[in-house]
N, C-alpha and C positions, 0 to 999 in steps of 0.2 A: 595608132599603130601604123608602122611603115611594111610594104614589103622591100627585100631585099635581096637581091640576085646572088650567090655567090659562085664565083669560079674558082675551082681549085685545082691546079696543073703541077706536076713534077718534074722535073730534068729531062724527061723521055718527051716529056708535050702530052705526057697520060692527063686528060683531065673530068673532073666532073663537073655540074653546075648543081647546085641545090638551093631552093627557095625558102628562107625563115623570115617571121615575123618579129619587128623590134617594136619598143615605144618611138623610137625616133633613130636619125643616122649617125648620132653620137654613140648611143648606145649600140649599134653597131657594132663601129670602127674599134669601139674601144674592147670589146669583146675578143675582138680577130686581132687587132695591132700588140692589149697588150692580155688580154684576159684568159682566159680557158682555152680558147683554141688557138691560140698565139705560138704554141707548140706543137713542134710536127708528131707526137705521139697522137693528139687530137687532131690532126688534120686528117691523120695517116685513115683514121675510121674511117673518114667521110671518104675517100680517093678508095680507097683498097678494101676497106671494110674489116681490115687487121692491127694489132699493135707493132708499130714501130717506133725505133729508136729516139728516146727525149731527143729533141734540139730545135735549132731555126732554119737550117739552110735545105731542107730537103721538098720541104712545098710551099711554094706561093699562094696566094688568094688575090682577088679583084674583085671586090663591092661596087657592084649596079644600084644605082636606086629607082624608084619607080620610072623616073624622067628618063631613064636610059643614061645617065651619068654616071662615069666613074668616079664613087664618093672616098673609093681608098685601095689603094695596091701596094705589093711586098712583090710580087716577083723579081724582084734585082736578087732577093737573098735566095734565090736557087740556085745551085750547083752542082 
């Protein structure tokens, strides 16, 4: 099991950081890039704690991994 940092920011620079546990950083990335929270309806929970509008461009993310590495980011798709 890895831990795994995540940051998640909006268009205003609103952000939160929340910590989960993977089997590994694939498993991760692939989660956030293309899986379940790959949607800003799912993002929306974790930053606001409400439901928002299906889509991609309203939150970013940035996966830390234990090293303090950045193992994956999307912020470009915020607008």
């Amino acid at each position: 099991m890895v831990d795994i940092s995540i940051l998640i920011q909006d268009s205003k620079k609103n952000s939160t950081t929340i910590n989960m546990k993977y089997e590994n950083e694939d498993d991760a990335i692939y989660m956030w890039s293309e899986g379940n929270y790959a949607c800003d309806c799912n993002r929306g929970l974790f930053l606001i704690g409400d439901d928002v509008e299906c889509g991609t461009n309203k939150f970013g993310v940035t996966l830390i991994s234990n090293d303090r590495e950045i193992i994956y980011t999307d912020m470009e798709r915020v607008v």
